[in-house]
N, C-alpha and C positions, 0 to 999 in steps of 0.2 A: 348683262345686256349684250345683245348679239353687235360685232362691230359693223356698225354699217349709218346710212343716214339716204332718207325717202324724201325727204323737202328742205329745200333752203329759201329761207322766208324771209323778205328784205322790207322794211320800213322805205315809203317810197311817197316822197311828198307832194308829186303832182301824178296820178295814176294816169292821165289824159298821154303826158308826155310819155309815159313809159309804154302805153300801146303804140303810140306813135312810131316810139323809137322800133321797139323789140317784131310788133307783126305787122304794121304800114313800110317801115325805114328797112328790118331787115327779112320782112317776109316769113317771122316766125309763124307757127300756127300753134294757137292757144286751145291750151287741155281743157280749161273753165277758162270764163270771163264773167266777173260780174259787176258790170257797173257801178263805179261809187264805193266797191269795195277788195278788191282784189282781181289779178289776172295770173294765172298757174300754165306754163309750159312745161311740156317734159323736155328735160335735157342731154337726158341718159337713160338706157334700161333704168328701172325703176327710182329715177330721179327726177325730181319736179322741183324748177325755179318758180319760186311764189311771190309777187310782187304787193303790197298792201298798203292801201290807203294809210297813212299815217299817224292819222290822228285814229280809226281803226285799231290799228296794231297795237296802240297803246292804250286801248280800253280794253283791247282782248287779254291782256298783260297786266290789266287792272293797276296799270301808274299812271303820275299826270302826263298830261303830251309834252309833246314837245320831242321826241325823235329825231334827229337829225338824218338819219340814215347811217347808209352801210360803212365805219372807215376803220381803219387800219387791217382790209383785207382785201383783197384782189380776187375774182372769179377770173379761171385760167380757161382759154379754148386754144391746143393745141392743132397744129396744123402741118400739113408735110415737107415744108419748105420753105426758106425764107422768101421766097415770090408771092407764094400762098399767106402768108404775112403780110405782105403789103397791100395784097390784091383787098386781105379781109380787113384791114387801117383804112384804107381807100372808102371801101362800102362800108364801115362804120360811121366814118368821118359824113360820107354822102347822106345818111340817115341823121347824123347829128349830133354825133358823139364830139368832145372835144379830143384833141390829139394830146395825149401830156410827154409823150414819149415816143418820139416819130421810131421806124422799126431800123435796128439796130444788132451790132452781135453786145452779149449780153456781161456784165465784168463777172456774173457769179455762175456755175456751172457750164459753161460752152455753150448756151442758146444764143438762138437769133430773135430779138421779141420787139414788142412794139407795147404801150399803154395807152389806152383810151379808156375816157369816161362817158357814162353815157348822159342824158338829160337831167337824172337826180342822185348824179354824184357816184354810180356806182363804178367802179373801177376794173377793166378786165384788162389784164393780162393776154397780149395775143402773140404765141411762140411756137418757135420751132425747135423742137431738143432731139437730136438723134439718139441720146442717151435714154428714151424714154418710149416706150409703147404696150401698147393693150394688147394681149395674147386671144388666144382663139377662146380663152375661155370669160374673158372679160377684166381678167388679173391684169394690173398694172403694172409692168416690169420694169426698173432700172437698170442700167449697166448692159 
C-alpha cells in the first residue's frame, strides 16, 4: 500500500452546524455537498475533509449508531506566526467554535498554538512551529 491518505472522513452529528461552521462561519468552499448526508472540502492537494451525517456513517460501516464523533485526535492548521494564530482563534471563535485553549507557547516541541473545537466536537489544533515547513515539492520537512 502506497503511503499516503485522500480523505479524512469524520462522524459528525449535526451536518447543519458543520456547514454553518466550516463554509458560512469560515468561508470554506465545499468540493460536494449533499444534503442530509455529507459535505467534502479539499484541504490540501489531493486531500479532502469529509464530514458525515452520523447516523449515515454508521450504516455505511454497517454497525449500530450511535458515533460520538472524532476524539482522541486533533486536526492541525499550521500558520506563519503566532499573530496569524490568534488572528485564526479569533475567526474560529467568531464562527463558533469553542476556545479550549486560548493561543499560547506550547510545553512540547517550541510552538506557539492555540485549541478550538468546532460545533460537533471536532478538535483543531491551531499553530505556529518554525521547526516545521512544506518544501517546494510538497515534502513536509522537520528540523
Amino acid at each position: 500500500m502506497k503511503q499516503q491518505a485522500h480523505f479524512v472522513t469524520l462522524a459528525t452529528a449535526d451536518l447543519d452546524a458543520a456547514r454553518g461552521f466550516y463554509r458560512d462561519g469560515l468561508g470554506w468552499e465545499p468540493l460536494m455537498d449533499v444534503p442530509g448526508e455529507i459535505i467534502f472540502f479539499q484541504i490540501a492537494p489531493g486531500l479532502v475533509l469529509g464530514l458525515f451525517d452520523a447516523e449515515k456513517f454508521d450504516r455505511d460501516l454497517g454497525r449500530p449508531s450511535g458515533t460520538a464523533g472524532a476524539s482522541g485526535m486533533t486536526l492541525s492548521h499550521n500558520v506563519d506566526g503566532p499573530e496569524e494564530v490568534e488572528w485564526t482563534v479569533d475567526a474560529m471563535a467568531r464562527a463558533g467554535a469553542k476556545v479550549l485553549k486560548a493561543p499560547q507557547q506550547g510545553e512540547f516541541g517550541g510552538i506557539f498554538h492555540a485549541h478550538v473545537e468546532d460545533p460537533n466536537g471536532v478538535v483543531w489544533e491551531i499553530a505556529h512551529n518554525p521547526g516545521w515547513h512544506v518544501d517546494d515539492t510538497g515534502r513536509v520537512v522537520f528540523g
